[in-house]
C-alpha positions in Angstrom: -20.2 -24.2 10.6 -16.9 -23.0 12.2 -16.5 -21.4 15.1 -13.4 -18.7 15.9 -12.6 -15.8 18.2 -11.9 -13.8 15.3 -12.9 -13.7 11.5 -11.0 -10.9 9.4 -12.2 -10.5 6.2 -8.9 -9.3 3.7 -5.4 -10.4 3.7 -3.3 -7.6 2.4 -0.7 -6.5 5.2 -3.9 -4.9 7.2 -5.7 -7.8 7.2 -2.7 -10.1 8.3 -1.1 -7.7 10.8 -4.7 -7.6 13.0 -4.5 -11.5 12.3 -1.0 -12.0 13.4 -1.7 -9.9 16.7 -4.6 -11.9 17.2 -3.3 -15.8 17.0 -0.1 -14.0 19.0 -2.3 -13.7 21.6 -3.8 -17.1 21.8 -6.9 -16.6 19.6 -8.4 -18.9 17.0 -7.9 -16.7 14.1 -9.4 -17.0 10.3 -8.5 -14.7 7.6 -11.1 -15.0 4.2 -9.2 -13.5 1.0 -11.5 -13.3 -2.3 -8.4 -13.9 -4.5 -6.4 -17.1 -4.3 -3.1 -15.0 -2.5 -2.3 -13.2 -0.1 -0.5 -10.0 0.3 -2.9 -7.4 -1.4 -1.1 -4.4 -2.2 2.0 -6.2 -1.1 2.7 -7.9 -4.1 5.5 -9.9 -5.2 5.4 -10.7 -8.9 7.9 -13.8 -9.3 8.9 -14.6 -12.9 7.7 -18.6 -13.5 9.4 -18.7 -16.9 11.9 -17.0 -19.0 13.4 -15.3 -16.0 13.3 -18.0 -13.3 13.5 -16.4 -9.9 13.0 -13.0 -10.9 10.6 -10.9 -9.1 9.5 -7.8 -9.3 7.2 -5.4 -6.8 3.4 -4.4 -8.2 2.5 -2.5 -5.1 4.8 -1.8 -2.0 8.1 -1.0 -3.0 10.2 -0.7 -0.3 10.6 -0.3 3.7 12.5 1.7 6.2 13.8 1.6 9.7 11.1 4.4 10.4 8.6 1.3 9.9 9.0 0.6 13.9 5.5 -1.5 14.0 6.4 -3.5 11.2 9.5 -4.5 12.1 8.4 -6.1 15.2 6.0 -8.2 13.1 9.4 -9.3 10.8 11.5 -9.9 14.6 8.4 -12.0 15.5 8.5 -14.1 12.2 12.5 -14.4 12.6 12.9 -12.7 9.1 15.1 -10.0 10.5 18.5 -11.0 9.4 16.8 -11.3 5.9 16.3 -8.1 5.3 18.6 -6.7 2.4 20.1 -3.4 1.4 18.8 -1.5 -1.3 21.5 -0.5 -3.5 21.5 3.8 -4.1 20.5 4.5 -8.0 19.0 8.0 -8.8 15.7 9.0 -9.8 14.7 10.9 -12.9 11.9 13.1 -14.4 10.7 11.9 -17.6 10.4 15.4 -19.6 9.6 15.0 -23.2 10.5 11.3 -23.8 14.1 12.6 -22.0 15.2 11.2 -18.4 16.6 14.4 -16.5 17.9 14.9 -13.2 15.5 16.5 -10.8 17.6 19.0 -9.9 18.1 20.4 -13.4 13.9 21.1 -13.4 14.0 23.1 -10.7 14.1 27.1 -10.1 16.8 27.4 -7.3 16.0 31.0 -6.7 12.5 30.4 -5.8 13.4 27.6 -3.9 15.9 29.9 -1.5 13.5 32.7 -1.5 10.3 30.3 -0.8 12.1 27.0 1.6 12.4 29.5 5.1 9.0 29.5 5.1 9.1 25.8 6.6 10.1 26.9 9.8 6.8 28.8 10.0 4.2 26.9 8.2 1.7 24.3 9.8 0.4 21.3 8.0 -2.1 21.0 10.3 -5.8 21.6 8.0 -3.2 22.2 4.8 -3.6 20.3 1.2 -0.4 19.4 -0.3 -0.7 22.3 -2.5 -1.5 25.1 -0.4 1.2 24.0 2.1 4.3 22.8 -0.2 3.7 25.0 -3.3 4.3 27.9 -0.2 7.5 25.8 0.7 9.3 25.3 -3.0 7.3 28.1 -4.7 4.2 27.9 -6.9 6.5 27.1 -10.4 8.6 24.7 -8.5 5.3 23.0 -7.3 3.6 23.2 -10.7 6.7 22.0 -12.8 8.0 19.2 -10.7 6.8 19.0 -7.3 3.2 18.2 -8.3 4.1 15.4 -10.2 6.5 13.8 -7.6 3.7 13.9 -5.2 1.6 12.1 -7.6 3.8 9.2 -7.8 3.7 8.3 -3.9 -0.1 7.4 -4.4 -0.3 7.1 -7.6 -3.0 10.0 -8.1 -3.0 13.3 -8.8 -2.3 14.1 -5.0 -2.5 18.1 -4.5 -6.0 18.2 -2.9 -4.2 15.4 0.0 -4.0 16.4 3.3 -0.4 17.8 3.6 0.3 15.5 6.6 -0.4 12.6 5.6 2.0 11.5 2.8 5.0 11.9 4.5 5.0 11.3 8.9 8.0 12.2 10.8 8.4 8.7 12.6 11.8 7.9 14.6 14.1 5.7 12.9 16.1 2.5 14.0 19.6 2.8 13.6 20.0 -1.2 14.1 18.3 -1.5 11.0 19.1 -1.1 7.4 17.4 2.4 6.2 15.8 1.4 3.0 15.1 -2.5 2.9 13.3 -5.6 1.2 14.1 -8.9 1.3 15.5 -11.6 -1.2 12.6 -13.0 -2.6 10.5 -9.2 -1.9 8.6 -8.4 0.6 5.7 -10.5 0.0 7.6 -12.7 1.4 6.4 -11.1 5.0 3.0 -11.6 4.1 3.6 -14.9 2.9 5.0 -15.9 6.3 2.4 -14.1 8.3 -0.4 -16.4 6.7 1.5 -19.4 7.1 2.5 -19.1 10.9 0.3 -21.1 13.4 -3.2 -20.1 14.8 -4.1 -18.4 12.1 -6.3 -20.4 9.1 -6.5 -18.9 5.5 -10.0 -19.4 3.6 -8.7 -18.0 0.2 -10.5 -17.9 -3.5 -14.0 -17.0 -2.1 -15.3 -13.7 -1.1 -17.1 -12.7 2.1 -20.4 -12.4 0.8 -22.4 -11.3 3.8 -22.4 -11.1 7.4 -25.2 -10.9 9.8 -24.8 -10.4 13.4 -26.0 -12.2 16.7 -26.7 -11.4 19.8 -23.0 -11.5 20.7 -20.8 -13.3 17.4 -21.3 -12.3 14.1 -21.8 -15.2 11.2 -19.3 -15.2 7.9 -21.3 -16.4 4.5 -19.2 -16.8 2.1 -19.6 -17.4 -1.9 -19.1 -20.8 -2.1 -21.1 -21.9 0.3 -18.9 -21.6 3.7 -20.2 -20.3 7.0 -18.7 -19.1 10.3 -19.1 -17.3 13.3 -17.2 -15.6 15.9 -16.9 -13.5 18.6 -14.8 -10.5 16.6 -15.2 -9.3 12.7 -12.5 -7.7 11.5 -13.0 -5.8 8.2 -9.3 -5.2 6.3 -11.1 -4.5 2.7 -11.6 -1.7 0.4 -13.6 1.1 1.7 -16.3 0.1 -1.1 -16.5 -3.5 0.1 -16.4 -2.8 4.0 -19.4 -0.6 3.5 -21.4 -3.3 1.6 -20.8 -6.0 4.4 -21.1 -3.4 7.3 -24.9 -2.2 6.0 -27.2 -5.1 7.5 -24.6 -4.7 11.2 -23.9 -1.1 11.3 -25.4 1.3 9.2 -24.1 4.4 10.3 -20.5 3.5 9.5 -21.5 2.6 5.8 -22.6 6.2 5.9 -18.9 7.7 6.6 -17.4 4.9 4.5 -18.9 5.6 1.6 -17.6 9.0 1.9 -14.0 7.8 1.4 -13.3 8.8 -2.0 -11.1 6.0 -4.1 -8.5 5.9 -7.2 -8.0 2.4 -9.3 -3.9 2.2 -10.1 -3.6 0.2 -13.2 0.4 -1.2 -12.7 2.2 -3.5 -15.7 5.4 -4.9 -14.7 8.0 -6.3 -17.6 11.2 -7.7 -17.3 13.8 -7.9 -19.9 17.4 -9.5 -20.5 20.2 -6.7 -19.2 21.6 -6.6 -23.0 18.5 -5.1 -24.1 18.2 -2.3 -22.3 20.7 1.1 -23.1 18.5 2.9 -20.1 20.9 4.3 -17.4 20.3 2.2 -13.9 17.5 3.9 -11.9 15.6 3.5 -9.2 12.5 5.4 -10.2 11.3 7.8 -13.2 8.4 10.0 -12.3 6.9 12.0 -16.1 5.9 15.3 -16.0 2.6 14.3 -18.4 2.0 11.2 -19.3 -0.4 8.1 -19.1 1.3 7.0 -16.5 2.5 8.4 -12.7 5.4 6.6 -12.1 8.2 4.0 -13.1 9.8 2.0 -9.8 12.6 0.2 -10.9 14.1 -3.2 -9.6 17.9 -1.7 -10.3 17.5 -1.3 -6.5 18.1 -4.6 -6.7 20.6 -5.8 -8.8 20.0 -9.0 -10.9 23.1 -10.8 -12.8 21.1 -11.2 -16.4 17.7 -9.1 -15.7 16.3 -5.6 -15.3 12.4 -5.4 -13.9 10.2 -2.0 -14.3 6.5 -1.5 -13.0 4.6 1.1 -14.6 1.7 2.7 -12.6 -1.0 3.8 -15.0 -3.7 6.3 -14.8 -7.1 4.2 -15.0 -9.5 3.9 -17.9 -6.9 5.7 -20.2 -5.1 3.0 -22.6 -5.4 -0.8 -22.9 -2.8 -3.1 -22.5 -1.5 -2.8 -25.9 -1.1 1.0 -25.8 0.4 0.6 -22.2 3.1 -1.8 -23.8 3.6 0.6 -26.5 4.5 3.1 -24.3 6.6 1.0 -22.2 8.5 0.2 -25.0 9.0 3.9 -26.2 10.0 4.8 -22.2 12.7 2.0 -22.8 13.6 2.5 -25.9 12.9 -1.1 -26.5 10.4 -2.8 -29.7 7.2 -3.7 -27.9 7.9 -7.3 -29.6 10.8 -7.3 -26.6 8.7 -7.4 -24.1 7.9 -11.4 -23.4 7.7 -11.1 -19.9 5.0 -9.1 -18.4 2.4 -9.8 -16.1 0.1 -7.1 -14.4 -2.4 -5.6 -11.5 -4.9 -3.5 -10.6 -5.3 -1.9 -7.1 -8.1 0.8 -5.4 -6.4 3.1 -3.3 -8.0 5.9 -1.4 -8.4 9.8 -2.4 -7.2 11.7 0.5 -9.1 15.2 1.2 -8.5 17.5 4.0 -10.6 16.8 6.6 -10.1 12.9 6.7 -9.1 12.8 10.4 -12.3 14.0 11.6 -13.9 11.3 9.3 -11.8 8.7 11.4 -12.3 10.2 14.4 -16.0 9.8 13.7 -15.5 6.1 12.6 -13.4 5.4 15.8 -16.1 7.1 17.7 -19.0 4.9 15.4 -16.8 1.4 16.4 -16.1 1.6 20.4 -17.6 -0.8 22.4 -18.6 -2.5 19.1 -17.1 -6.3 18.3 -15.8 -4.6 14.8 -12.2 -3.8 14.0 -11.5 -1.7 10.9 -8.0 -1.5 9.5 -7.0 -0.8 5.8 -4.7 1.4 4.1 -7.5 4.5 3.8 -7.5 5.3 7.4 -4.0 6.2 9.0 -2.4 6.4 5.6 -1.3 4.3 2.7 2.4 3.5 3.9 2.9 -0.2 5.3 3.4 1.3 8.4 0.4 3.0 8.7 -1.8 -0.2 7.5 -0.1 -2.4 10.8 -0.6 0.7 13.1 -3.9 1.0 12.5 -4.3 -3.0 12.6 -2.2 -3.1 15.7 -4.7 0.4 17.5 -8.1 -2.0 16.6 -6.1 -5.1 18.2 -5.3 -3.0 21.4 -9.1 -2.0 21.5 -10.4 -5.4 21.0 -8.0 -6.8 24.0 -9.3 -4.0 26.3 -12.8 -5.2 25.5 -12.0 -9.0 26.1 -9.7 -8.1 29.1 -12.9 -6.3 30.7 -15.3 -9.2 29.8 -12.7 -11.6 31.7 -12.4 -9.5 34.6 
């Protein structure tokens, strides 16, 4: 049995911020990861064969210099002169098998009539659609704002809270305003799990945890056992109330009130000479079995072109999903050689959710358990290491006042 100062159970970018603020400041640090990588949602798909050293993005997409918290995390890992300029491609609506501008779907008169009403509106207790179908006007909303909203989670996203998709957050003008990196931006997390004081106990779940009278004891499924002082829960709502229910049963009560979505996401690549498709940098349908198409044309390759397709869940299999990719392409589905894909749970927003935190924050203080995760600040990047680095300020206010 192994003992640390801190045991966090997940490493996506929630799970590896709180664990990169935690061996910052000097403490023995394990992260446990079910799956054999790291990264979660952050996930860089690099080609092995057939397209050597192309990669293309499952999950996060992109960055921007509004992403102040993150940021610091790349300075502290000396990755900051890696970051790279996305190159400026337009998005299209996919409107019956046709790529159109988004402009050209829009009613301009209801948009001047219905926009001054921005300077008025609050978002404050607003859905999505209440507040910005007020703001572009109800057919605006219904024929083309709807669906862009969609994309951002990847779920019908109308019943969202209004503020929480996009945050007003100050931006730094040293920094490149829309970023990744050259091998994507897994390559943060890569670097955050490889950087010293923090140990990685990958390919084995966190099956239980049972708590002491002051440390808390990690059983994993194969076998491994440790304890420490801190837990720190960086998993899916789901999971975090399963392991929570034997410590603290009143926060699996408000967890398992967090709604979640499953995004089913195929990524292809395909030889430049194939493809006729204009360069883009996204395609968002107005119905279809998918919600979006991000495009690695933000990235310009000499001899490939990548394209990850988010799916609605339980709709088609694989081979109908290739099917469709090849019609969106224009392709034969025989084309497509090079395709690998991924499923992630993402959480259903609902107005209200900040009381819901509040209540969790208020269920956690004093407690030796941090929460972070991408369903309670939002699903951004930015908002996963915020809310990572809020639970690591709390847990050094708690050590600082055991010390003293």
């Amino acid at each position: 049995m192994t003992k640390y100062d801190i045991v966090i159970i997940g490493a996506g970018i929630s799970g590896l911020s709180l664990a990169h603020y935690a061996a910052g400041a000097g403490l023995r640090t394990l992260v446990v990861e079910k799956t054999k990588r790291v990264g979660g949602a952050v996930h860089t798909h690099r080609f092995e064969a057939g397209a050597s050293g192309f990669w293309i993005e499952l999950g996060a997409h992109t960055c921007y210099n509004s992403y102040a918290k993150f940021l610091e995390i790349v300075e502290d890992l000396a990755m900051i002169d890696q970051l790279m300029q996305r190159k400026r491609v337009p998005f299209r609506m996919l409107v019956e098998d046709r790529l159109r501008s988004i402009p050209s779907q829009l009613n301009f008169f209801e948009l001047l009539v219905s926009v001054p009403r921005l300077f008025f509106l609050k978002k404050e207790g607003q859905s999505v659609e209440s507040y910005y179908s007020r703001i572009v006007g109800k057919g605006n909303f219904d024929k083309v704002f709807t669906h862009l909203f969609a994309a951002v989670p990847s779920q019908r996203a109308d019943d969202f809270p209004a503020d929480i998709l996009f945050k007003r957050r100050q931006r730094r003008k040293d920094v490149l305003k829309s970023f990744t990196l050259p091998n994507g931006l897994q390559s943060v997390t890569d670097a955050i799990a490889s950087r010293s004081g923090i140990d990685m106990a990958t390919g084995s779940a966190a099956a239980q945890i049972e708590a002491g009278a002051r440390s808390f004891e990690v059983k994993t499924a194969n076998g491994e056992r440790y304890v420490a002082d801190y837990i720190g829960l960086a998993t899916s709502p789901v999971e975090g109330a399963r392991l929570l229910r034997p410590v603290c049963p009143a926060l699996v009560d408000e967890l398992a009130q967090v709604r979640v979505a499953t995004v089913e996401t195929v990524g292809v690549a395909l030889a430049k000479e194939l493809l006729t498709v204009e360069n883009i940098a996204g395609v968002v349908p107005t119905e279809d079995s998918f919600y979006s198409i991000v495009s690695r044309d933000t990235v310009p390759h000499d001899g490939y072109r990548g394209f990850t397709f988010h799916f609605k869940g339980d709709q088609l299999d694989l081979d109908a999903k290739l099917r469709r990719i090849a019609q969106v392409l224009r392709i034969s589905s025989t084309q497509l050689e090079l395709v690998t894909t991924k499923q992630n749970m993402v959480p259903s927003f609902r107005v209200g959710h900040e009381d819901r935190v509040k209540k969790i924050d208020s269920l956690l203080a004093g407690k030796q358990i941090l929460l972070t995760g991408n369903y309670l600040r939002g699903m951004s990047i930015e908002d996963c290491v915020l809310r990572s680095a809020s639970e690591f300020s709390r847990l050094k206010t708690q050590t600082d006042s055991i010390t003293e």
